[in-house]
C-alpha positions as CSV (number, residue, x, y, z in Angstrom):
1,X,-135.6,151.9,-58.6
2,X,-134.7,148.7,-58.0
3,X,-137.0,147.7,-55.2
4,X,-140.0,148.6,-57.8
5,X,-139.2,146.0,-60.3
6,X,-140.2,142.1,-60.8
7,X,-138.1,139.1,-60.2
8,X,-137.0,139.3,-63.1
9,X,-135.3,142.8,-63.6
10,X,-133.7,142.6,-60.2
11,X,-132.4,139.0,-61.3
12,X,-130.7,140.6,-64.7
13,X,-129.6,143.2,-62.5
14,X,-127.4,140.4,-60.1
15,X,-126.1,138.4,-63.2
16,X,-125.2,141.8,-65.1
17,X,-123.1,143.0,-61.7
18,X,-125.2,144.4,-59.1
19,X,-124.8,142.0,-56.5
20,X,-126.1,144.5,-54.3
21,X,-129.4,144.1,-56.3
22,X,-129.6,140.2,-54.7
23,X,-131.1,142.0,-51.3
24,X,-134.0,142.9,-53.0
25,X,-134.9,139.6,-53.7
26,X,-134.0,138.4,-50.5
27,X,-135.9,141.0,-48.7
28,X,-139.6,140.2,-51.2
29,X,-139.4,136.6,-50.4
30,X,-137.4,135.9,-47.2
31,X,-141.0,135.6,-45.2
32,X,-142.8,133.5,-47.2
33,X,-140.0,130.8,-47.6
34,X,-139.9,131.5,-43.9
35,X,-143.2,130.5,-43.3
36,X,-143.3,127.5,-45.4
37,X,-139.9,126.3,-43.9
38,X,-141.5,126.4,-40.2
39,X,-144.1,124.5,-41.6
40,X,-142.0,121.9,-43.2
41,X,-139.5,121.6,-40.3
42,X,-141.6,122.4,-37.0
43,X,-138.4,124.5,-36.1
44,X,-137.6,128.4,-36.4
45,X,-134.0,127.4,-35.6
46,X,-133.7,124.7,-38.7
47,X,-136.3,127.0,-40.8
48,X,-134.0,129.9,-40.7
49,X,-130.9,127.7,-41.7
50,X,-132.7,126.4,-44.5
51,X,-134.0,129.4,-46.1
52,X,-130.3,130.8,-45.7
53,X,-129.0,128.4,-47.3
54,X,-131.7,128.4,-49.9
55,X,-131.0,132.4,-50.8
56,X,-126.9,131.3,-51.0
57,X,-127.4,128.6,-53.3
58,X,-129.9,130.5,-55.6
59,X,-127.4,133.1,-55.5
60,X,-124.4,131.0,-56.4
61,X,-126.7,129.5,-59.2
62,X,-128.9,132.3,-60.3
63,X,-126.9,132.1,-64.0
64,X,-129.0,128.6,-64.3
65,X,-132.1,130.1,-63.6
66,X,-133.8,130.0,-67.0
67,X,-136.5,132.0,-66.4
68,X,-135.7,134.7,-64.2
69,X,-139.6,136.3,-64.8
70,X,-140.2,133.3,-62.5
71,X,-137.1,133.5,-60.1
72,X,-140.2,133.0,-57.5
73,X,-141.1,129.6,-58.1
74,X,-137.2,128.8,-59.0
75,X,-136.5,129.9,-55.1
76,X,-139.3,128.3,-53.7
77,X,-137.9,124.7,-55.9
78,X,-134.5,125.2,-53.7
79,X,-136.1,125.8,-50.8
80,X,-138.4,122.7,-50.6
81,X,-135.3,120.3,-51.8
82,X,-133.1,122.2,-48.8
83,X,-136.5,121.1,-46.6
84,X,-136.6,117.4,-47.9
85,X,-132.7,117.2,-47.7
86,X,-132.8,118.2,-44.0
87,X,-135.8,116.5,-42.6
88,X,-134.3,113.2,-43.8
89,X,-131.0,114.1,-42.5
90,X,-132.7,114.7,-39.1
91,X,-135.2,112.0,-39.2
92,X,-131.4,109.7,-39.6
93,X,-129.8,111.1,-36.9
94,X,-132.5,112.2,-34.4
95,X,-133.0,109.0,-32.6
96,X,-133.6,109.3,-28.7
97,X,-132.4,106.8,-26.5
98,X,-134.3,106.7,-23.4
99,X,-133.1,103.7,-20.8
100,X,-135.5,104.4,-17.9
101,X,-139.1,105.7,-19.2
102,X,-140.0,104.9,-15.9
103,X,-138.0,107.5,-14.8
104,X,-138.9,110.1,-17.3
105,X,-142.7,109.5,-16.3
106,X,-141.9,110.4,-12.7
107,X,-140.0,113.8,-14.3
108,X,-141.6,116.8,-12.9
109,X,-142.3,119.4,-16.1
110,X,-139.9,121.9,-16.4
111,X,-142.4,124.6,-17.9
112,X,-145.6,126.0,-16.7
113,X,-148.8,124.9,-18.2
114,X,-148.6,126.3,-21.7
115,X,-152.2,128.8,-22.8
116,X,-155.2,127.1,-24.3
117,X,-154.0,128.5,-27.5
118,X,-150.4,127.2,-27.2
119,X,-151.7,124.0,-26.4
120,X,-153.6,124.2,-30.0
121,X,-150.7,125.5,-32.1
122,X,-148.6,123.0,-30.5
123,X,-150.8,120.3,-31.1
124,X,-151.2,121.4,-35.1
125,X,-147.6,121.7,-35.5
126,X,-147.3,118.3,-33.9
127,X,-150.0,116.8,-36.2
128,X,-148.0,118.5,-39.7
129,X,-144.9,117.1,-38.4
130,X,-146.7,113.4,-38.2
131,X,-147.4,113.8,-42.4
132,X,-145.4,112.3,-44.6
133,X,-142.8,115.1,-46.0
134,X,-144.9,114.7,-49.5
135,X,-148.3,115.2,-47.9
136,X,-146.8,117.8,-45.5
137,X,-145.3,119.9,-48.7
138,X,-148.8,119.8,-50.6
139,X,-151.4,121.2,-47.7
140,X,-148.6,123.4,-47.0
141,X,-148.4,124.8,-50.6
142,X,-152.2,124.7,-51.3
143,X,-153.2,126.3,-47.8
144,X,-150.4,128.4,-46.0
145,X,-149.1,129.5,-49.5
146,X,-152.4,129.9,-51.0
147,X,-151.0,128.4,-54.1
148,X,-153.1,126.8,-57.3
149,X,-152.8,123.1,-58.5
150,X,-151.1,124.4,-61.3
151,X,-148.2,126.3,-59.5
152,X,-148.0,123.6,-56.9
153,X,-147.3,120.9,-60.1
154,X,-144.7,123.8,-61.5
155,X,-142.8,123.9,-57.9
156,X,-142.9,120.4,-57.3
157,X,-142.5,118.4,-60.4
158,X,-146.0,116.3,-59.6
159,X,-148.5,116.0,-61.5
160,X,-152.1,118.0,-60.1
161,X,-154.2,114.7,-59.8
162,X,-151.2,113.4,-57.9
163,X,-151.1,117.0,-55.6
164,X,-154.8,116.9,-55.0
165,X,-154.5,113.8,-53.9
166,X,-151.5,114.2,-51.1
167,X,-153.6,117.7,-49.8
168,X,-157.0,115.5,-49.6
169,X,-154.9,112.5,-47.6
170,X,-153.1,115.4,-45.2
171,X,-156.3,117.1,-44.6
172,X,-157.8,113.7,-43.6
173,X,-154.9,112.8,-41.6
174,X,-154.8,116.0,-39.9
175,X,-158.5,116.1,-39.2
176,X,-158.1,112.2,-37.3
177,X,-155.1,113.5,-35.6
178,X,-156.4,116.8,-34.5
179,X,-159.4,114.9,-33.1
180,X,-157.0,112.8,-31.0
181,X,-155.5,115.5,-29.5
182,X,-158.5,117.2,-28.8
183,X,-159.7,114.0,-27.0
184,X,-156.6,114.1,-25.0
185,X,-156.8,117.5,-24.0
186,X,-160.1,116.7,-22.6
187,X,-159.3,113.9,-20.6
């Protein structure tokens, strides 16, 4: 059965016909890229998008996949350029033009006071989205994907001391900015 094989059967399967086979693989590693797209972008909306377009473009060039036994780390490869590609695209063209902050002060909020645990989750996604993309990529990798130095240099093309590195700078960065909000909160 398909569903019961590796990567790498169910990638031989696509490229010998079975396009049908592609689901499979779509299915085994949709949430994962899911989760490490939220991460990257701080939206569902722009997650989803990119992980879509990551499964097309594998798709379209899974005859260069080398190594289909690690059609895993391959996917995850597209995915994090789709990430990069888009988070500079919006950082470009996301600028906010506000000509009264005066005004926008006085605005009355629109929602009700989000849950002490909202308030935390929002702040932490806040504080991943202040990393630098390259810092933001690493803690993401080593501690939502649970992934070693090794297989973090593999996916990313960096060298480990290089990876450790970016995760020990994020952690640090998330730690001062974490405590800030915290402070805030309190106030």
């Amino acid at each position: 059965m398909v569903s019961d094989s590796n990567d790498g059967v169910v990638v031989r399967q696509v490229l010998a016909g079975d396009v049908e086979a592609y689901a499979v693989l779509v299915g085994r590693h949709r949430d994962r890229l899911y989760r490490f797209a939220v991460g990257m972008l701080g939206s569902r909306h722009e997650a989803e998008e990119a992980v879509q377009d990551a499964f097309v473009r594998a798709f379209r060039a899974l005859g260069r996949c080398h190594d289909p036994d690690r059609f895993d780390g391959w996917l995850f490869r597209i995915l994090a350029n789709r990430c990069r590609t888009r988070g500079a695209r919006r950082q470009r063209y996301e600028t906010t033009f506000v000509a009264d902050a005066a005004a926008l002060a006085r605005a009355p909020a629109t929602e009700a006071d989000p849950e002490p645990g909202e308030t935390w989750s929002a702040a932490v996604t806040a504080a991943l989205a202040a990393l630098p993309a390259e810092q933001r990529e690493a803690f993401l990798l080593k501690y939502v994907e649970e992934r070693s130095y090794d297989e973090m240099a593999c996916l990313t093309g960096v060298r480990v001391s290089a990876l450790k590195m970016r995760v020990k700078r994020a952690a640090a960065r998330l730690r001062d900015l974490l405590a800030d909000s915290e402070e805030e909160h309190a106030r």
